[in-house]
PDB file with one MODEL, atoms N, CA, C and O in Angstrom:
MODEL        1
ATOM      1  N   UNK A   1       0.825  -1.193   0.000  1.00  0.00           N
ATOM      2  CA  UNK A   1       0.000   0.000   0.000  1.00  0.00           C
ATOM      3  C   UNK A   1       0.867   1.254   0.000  1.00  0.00           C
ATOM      4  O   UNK A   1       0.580   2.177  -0.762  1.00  0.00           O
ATOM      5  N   UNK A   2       2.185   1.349   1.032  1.00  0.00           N
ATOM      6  CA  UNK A   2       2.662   2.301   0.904  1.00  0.00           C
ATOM      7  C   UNK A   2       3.553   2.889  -0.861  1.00  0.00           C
ATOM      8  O   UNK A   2       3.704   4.048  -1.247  1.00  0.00           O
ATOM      9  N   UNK A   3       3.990   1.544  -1.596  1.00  0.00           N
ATOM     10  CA  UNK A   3       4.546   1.949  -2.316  1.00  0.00           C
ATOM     11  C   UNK A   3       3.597   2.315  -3.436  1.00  0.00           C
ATOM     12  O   UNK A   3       4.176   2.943  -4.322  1.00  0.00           O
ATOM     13  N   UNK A   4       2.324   2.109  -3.656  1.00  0.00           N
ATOM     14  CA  UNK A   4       1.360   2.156  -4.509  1.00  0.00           C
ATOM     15  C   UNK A   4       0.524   3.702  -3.941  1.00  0.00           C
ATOM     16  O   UNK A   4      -0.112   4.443  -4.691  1.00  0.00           O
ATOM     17  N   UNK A   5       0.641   3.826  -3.088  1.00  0.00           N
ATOM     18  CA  UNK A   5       0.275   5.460  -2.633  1.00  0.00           C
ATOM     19  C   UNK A   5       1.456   6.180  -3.015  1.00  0.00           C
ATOM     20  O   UNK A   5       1.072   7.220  -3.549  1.00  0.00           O
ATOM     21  N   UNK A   6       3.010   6.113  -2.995  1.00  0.00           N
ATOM     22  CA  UNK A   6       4.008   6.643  -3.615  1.00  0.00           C
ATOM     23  C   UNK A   6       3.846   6.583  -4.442  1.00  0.00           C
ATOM     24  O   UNK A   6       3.245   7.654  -4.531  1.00  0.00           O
ATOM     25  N   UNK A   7       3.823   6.112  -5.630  1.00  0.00           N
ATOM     26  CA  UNK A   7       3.892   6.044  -7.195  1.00  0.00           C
ATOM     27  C   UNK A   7       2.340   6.630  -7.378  1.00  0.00           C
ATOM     28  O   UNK A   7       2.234   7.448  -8.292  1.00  0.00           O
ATOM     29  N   UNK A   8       1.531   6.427  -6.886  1.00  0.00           N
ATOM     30  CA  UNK A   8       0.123   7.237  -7.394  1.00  0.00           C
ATOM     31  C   UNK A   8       0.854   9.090  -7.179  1.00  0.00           C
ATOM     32  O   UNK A   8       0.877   9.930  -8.079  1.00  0.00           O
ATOM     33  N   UNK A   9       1.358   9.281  -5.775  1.00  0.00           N
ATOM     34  CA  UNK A   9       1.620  11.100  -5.677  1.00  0.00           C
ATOM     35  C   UNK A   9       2.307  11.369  -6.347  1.00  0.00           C
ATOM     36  O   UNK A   9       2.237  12.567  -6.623  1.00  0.00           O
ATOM     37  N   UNK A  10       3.254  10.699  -6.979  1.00  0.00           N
ATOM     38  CA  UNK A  10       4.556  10.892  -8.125  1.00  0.00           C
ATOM     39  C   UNK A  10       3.672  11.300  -9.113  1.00  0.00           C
ATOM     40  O   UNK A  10       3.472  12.477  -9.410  1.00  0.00           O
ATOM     41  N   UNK A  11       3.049  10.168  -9.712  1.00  0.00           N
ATOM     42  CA  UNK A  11       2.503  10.726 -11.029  1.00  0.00           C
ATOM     43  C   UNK A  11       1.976  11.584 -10.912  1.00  0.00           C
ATOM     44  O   UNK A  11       2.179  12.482 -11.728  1.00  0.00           O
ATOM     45  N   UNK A  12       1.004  11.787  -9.832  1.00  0.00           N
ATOM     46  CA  UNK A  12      -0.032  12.801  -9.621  1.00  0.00           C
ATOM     47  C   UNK A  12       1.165  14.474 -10.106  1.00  0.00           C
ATOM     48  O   UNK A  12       1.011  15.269 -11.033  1.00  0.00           O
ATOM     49  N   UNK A  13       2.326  14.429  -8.943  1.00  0.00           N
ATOM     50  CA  UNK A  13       3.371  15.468  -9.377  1.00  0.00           C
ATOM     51  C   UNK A  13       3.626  15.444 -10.328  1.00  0.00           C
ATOM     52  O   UNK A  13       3.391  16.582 -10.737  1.00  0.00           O
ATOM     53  N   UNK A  14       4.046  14.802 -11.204  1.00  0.00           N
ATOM     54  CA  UNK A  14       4.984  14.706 -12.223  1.00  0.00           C
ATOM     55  C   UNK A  14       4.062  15.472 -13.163  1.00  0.00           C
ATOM     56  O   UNK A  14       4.567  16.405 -13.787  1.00  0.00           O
ATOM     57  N   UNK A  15       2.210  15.072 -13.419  1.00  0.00           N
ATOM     58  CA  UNK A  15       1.443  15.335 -14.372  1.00  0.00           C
ATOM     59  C   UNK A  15       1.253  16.699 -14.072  1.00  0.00           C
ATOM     60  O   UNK A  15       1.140  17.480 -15.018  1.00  0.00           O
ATOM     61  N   UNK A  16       1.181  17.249 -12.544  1.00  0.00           N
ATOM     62  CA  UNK A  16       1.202  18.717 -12.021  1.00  0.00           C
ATOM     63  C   UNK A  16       2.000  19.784 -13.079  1.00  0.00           C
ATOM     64  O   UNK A  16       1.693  20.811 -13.684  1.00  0.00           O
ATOM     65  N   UNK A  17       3.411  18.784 -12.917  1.00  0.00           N
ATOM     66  CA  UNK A  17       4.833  20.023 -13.124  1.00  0.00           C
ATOM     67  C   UNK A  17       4.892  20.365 -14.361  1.00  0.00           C
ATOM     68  O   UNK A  17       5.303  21.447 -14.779  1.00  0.00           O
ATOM     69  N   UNK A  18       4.312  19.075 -15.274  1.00  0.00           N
ATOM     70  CA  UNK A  18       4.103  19.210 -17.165  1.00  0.00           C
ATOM     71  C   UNK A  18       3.356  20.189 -17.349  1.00  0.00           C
ATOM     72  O   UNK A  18       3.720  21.238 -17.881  1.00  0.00           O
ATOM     73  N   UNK A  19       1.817  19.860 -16.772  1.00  0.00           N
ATOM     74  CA  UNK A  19       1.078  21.163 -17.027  1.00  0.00           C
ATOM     75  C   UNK A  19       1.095  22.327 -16.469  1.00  0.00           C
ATOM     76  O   UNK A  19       0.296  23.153 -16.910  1.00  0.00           O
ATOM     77  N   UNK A  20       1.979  22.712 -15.378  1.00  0.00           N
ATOM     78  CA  UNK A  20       2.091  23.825 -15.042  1.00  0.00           C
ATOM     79  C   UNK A  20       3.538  24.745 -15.415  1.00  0.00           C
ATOM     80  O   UNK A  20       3.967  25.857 -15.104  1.00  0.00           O
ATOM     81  N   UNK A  21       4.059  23.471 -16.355  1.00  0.00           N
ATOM     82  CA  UNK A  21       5.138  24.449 -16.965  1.00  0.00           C
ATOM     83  C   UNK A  21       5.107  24.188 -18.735  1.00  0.00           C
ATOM     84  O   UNK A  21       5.959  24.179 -19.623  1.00  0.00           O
ATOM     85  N   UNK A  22       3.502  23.975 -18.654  1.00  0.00           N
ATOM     86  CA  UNK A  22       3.289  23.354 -20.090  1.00  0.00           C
ATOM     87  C   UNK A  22       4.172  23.321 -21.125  1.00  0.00           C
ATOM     88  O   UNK A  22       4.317  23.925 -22.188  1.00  0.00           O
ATOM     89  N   UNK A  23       4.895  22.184 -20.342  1.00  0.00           N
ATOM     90  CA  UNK A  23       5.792  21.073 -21.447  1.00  0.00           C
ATOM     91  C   UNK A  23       5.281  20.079 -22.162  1.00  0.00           C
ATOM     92  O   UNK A  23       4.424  19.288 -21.767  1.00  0.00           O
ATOM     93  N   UNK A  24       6.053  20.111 -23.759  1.00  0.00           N
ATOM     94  CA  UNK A  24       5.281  19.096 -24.512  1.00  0.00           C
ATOM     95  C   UNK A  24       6.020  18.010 -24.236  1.00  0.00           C
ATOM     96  O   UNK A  24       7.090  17.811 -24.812  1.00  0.00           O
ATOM     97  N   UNK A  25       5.391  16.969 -23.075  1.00  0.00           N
ATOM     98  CA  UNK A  25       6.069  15.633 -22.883  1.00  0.00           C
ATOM     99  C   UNK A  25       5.021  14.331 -22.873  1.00  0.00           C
ATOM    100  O   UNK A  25       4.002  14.037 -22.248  1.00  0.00           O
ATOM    101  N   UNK A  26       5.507  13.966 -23.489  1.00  0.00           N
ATOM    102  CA  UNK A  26       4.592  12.527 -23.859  1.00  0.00           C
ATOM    103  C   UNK A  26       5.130  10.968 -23.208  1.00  0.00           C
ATOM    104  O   UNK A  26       6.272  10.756 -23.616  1.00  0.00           O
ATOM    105  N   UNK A  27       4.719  10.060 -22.493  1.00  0.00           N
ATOM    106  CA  UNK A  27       5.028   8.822 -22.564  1.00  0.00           C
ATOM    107  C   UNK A  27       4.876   8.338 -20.992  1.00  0.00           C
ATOM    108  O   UNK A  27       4.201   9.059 -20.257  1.00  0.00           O
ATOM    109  N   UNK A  28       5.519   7.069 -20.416  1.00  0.00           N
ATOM    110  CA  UNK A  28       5.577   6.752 -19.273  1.00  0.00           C
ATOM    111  C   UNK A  28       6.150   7.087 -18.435  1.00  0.00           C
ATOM    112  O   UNK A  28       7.211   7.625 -18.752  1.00  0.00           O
ATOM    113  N   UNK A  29       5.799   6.981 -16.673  1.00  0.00           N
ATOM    114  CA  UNK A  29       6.042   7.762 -15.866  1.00  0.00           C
ATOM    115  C   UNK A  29       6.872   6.271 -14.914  1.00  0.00           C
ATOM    116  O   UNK A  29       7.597   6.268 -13.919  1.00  0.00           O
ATOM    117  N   UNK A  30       6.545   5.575 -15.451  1.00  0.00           N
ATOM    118  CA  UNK A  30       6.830   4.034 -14.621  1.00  0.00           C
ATOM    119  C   UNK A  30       7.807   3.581 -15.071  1.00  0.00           C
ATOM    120  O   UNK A  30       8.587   4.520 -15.230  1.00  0.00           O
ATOM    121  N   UNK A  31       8.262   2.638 -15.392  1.00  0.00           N
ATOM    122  CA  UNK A  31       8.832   1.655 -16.060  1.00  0.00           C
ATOM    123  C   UNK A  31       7.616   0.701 -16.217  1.00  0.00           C
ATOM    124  O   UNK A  31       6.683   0.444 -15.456  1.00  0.00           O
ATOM    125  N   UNK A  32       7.943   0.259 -17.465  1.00  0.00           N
ATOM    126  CA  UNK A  32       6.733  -1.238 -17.355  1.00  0.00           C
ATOM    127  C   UNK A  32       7.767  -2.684 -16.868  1.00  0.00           C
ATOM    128  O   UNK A  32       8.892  -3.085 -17.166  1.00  0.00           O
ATOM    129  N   UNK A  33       6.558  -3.185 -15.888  1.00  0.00           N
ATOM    130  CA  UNK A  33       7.390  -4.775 -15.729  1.00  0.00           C
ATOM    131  C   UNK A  33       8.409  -4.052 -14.811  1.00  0.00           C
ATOM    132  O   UNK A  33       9.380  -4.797 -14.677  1.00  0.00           O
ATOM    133  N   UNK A  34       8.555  -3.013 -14.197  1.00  0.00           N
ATOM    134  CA  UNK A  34       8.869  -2.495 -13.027  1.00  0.00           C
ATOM    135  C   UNK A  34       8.127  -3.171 -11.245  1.00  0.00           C
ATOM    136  O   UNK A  34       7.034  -2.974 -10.713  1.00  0.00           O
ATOM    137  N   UNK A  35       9.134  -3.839 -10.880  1.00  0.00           N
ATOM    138  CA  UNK A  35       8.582  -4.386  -8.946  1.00  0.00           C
ATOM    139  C   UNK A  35       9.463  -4.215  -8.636  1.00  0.00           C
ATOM    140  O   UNK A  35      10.576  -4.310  -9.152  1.00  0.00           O
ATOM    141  N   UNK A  36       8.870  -3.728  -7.082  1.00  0.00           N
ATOM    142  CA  UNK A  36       9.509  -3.208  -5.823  1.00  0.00           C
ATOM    143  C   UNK A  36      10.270  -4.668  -5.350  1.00  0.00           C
ATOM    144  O   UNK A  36       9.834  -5.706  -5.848  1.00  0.00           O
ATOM    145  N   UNK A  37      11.302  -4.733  -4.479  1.00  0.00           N
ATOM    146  CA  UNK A  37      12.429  -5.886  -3.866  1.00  0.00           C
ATOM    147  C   UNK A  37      12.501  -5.121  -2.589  1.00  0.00           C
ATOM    148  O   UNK A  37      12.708  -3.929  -2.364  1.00  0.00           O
ATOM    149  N   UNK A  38      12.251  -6.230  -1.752  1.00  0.00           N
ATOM    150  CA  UNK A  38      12.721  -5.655   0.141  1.00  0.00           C
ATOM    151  C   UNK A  38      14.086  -6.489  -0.324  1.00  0.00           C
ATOM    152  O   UNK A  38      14.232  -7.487  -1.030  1.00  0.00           O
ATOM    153  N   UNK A  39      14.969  -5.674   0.355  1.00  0.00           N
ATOM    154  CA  UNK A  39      16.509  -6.505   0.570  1.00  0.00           C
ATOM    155  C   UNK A  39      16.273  -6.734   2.177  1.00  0.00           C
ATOM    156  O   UNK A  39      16.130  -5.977   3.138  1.00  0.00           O
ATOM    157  N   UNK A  40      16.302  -8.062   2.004  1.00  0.00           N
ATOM    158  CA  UNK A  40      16.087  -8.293   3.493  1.00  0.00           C
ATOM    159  C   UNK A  40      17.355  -8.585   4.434  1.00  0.00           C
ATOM    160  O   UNK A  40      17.404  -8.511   5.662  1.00  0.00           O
ATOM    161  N   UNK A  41      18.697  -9.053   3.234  1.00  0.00           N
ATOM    162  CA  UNK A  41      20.059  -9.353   4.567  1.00  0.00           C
ATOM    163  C   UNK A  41      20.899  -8.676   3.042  1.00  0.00           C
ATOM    164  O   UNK A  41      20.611  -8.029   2.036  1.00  0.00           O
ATOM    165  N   UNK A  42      22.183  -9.388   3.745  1.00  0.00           N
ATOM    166  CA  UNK A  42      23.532  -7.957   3.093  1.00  0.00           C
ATOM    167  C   UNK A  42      23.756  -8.819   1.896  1.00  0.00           C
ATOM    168  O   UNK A  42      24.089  -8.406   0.785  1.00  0.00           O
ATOM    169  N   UNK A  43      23.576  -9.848   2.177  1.00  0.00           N
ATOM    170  CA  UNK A  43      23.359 -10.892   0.440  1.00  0.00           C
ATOM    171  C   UNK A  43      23.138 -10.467  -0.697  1.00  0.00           C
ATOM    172  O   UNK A  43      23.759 -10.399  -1.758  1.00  0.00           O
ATOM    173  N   UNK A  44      21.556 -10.019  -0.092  1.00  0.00           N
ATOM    174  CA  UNK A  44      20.636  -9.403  -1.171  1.00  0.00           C
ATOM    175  C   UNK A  44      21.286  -7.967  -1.639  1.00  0.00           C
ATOM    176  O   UNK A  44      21.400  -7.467  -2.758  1.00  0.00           O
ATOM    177  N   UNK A  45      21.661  -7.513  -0.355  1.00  0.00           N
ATOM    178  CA  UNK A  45      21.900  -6.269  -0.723  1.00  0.00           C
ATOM    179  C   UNK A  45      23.151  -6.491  -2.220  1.00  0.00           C
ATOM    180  O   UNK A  45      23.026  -6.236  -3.418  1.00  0.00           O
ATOM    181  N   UNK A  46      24.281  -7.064  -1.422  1.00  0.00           N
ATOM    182  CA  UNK A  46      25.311  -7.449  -2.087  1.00  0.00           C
ATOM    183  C   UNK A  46      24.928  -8.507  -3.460  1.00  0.00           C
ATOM    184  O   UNK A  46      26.013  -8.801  -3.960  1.00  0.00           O
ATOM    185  N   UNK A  47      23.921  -9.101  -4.152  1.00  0.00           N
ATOM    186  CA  UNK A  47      23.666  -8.811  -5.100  1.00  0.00           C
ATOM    187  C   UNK A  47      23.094  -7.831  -5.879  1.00  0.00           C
ATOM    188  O   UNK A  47      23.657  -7.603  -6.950  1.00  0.00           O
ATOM    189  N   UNK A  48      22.171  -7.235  -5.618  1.00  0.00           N
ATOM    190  CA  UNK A  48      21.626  -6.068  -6.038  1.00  0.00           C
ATOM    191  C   UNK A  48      22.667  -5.200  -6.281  1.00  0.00           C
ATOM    192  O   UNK A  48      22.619  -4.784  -7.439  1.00  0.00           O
ATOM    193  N   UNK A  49      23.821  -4.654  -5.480  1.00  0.00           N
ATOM    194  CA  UNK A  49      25.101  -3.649  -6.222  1.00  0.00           C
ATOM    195  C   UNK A  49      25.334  -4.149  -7.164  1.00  0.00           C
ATOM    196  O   UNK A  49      25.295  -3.517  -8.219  1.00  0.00           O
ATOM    197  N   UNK A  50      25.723  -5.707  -7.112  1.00  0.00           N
ATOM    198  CA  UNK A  50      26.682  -6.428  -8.303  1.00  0.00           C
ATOM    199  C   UNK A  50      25.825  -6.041  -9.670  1.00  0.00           C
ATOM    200  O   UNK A  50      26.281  -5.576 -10.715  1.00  0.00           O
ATOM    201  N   UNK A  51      24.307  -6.405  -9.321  1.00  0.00           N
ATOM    202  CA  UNK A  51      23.790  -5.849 -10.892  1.00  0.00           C
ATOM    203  C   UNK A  51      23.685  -4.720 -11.058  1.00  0.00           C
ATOM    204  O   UNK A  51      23.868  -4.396 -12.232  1.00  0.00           O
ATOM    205  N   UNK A  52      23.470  -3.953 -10.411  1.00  0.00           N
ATOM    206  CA  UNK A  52      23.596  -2.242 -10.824  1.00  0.00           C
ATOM    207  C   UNK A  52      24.344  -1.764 -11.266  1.00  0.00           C
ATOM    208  O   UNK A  52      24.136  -0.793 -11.994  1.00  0.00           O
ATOM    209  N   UNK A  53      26.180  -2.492 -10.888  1.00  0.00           N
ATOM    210  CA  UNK A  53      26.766  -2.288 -10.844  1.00  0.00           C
ATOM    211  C   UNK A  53      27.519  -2.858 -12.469  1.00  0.00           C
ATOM    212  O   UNK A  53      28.357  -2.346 -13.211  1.00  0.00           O
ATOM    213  N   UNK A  54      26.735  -4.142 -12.522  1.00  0.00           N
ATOM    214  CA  UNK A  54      27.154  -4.755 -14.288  1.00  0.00           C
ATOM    215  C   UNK A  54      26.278  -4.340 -15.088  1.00  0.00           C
ATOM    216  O   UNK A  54      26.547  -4.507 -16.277  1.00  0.00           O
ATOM    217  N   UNK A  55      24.979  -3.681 -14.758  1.00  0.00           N
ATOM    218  CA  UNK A  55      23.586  -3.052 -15.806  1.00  0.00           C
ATOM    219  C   UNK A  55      24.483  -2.513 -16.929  1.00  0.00           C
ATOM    220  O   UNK A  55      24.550  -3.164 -17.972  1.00  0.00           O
ATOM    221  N   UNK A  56      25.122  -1.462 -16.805  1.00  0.00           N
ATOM    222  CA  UNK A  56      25.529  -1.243 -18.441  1.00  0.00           C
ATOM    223  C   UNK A  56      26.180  -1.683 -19.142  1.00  0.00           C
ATOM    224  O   UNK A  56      25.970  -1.646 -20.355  1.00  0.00           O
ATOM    225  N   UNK A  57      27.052  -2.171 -18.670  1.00  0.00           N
ATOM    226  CA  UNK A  57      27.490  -3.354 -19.694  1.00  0.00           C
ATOM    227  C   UNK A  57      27.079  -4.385 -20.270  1.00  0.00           C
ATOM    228  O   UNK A  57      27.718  -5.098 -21.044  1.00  0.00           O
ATOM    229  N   UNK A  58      25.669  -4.542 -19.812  1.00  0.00           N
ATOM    230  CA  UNK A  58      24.631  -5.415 -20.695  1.00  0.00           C
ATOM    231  C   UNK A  58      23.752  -5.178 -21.455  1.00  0.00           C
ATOM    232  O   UNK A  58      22.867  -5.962 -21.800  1.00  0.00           O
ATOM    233  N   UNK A  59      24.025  -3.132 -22.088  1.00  0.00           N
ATOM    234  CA  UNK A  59      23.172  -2.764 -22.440  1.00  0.00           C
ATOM    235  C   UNK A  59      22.848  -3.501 -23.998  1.00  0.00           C
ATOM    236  O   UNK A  59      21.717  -3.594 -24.475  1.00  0.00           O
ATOM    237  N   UNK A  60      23.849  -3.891 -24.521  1.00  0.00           N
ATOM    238  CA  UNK A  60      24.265  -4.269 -25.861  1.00  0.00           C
ATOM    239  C   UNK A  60      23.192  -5.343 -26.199  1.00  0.00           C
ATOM    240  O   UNK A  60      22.545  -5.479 -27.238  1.00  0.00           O
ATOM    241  N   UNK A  61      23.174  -6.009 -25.143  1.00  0.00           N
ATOM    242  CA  UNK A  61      22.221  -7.495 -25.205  1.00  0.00           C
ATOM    243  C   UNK A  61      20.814  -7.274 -24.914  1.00  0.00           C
ATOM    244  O   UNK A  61      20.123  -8.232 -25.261  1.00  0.00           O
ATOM    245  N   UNK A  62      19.946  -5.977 -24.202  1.00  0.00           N
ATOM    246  CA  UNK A  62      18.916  -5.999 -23.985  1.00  0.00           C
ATOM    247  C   UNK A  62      18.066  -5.822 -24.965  1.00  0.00           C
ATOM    248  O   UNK A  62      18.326  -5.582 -26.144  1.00  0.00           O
ATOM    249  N   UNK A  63      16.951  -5.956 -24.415  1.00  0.00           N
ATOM    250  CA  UNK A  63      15.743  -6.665 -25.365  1.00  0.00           C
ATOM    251  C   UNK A  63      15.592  -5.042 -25.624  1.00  0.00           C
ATOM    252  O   UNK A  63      15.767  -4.534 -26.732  1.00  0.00           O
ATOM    253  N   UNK A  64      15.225  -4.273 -24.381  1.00  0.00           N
ATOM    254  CA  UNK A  64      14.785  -2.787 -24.427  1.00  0.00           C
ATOM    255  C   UNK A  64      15.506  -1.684 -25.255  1.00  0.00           C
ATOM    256  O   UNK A  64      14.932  -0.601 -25.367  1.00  0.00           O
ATOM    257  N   UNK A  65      16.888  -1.896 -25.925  1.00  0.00           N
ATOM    258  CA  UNK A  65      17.895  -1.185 -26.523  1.00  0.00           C
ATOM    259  C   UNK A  65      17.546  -1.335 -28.020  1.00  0.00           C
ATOM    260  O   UNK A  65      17.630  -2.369 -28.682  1.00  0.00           O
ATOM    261  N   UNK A  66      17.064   0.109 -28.510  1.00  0.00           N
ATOM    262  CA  UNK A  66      16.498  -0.186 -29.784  1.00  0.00           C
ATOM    263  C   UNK A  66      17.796  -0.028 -31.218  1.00  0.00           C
ATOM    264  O   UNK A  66      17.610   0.029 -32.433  1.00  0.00           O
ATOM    265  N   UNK A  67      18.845  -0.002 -30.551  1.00  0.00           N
ATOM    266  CA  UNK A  67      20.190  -0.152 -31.352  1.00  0.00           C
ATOM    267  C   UNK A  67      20.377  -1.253 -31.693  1.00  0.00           C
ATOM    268  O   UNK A  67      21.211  -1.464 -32.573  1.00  0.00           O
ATOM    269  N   UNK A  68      19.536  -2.489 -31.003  1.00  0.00           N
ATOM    270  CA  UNK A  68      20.197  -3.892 -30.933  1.00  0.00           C
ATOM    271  C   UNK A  68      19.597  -4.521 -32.259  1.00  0.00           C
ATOM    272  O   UNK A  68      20.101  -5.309 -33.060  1.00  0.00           O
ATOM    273  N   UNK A  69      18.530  -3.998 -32.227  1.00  0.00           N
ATOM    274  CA  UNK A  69      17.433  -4.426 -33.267  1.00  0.00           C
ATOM    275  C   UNK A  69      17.904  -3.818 -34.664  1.00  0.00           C
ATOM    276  O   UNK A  69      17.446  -4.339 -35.680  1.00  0.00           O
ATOM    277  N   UNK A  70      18.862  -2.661 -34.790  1.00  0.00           N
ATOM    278  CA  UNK A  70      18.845  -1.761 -36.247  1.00  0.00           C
ATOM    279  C   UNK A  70      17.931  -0.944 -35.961  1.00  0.00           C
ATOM    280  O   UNK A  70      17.077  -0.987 -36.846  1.00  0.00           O
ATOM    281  N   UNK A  71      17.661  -0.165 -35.109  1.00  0.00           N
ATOM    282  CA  UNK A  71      15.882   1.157 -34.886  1.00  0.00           C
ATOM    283  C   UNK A  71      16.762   2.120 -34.287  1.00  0.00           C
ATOM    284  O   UNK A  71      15.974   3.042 -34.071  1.00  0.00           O
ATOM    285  N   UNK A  72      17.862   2.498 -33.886  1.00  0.00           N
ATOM    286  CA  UNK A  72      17.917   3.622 -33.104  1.00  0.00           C
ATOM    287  C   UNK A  72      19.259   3.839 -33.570  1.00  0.00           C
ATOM    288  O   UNK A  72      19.902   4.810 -33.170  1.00  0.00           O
TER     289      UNK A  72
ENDMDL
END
C-alpha cells in the first residue's frame, strides 16, 4: 500500500509540473514490468550492487535497446 500510494503522488506530481510548466512531454512515468524488492540481509543487498553495478554493460544485449534491433 505504501509503495502504490508513492507512485500514485509521483505521477499525480509529475502530471502537475508538465502542465504547469506546459511542457510538450509525452510517454511513461513508470517503467513497465517495473517491482519493488525488500533486501532483506547484506546478500541481497550485495547482489543487487553487483547488478547495478554490471547493468551497463549489458546494455548491448537488452531486449529494451532499440540499437540492438537496427531502430535507433
Amino acid at each position: 500500500m505504501i509503495i502504490g500510494a508513492f507512485k500514485s503522488k509521483s505521477v499525480k506530481d509529475v502530471l502537475a509540473h508538465i502542465e504547469e510548466n506546459r511542457l510538450d512531454m509525452i510517454g511513461k512515468i513508470w517503467q513497465r514490468n517495473y517491482f519493488e524488492r525488500v533486501i532483506r540481509n547484506e546478500r541481497d543487498l550485495g547482489n543487487i550492487r553487483t547488478y547495478i553495478r554490471n547493468n551497463p554493460g549489458n546494455w548491448e544485449r537488452d531486449n529494451e535497446n532499440p540499437a540492438r534491433f537496427g531502430n535507433g
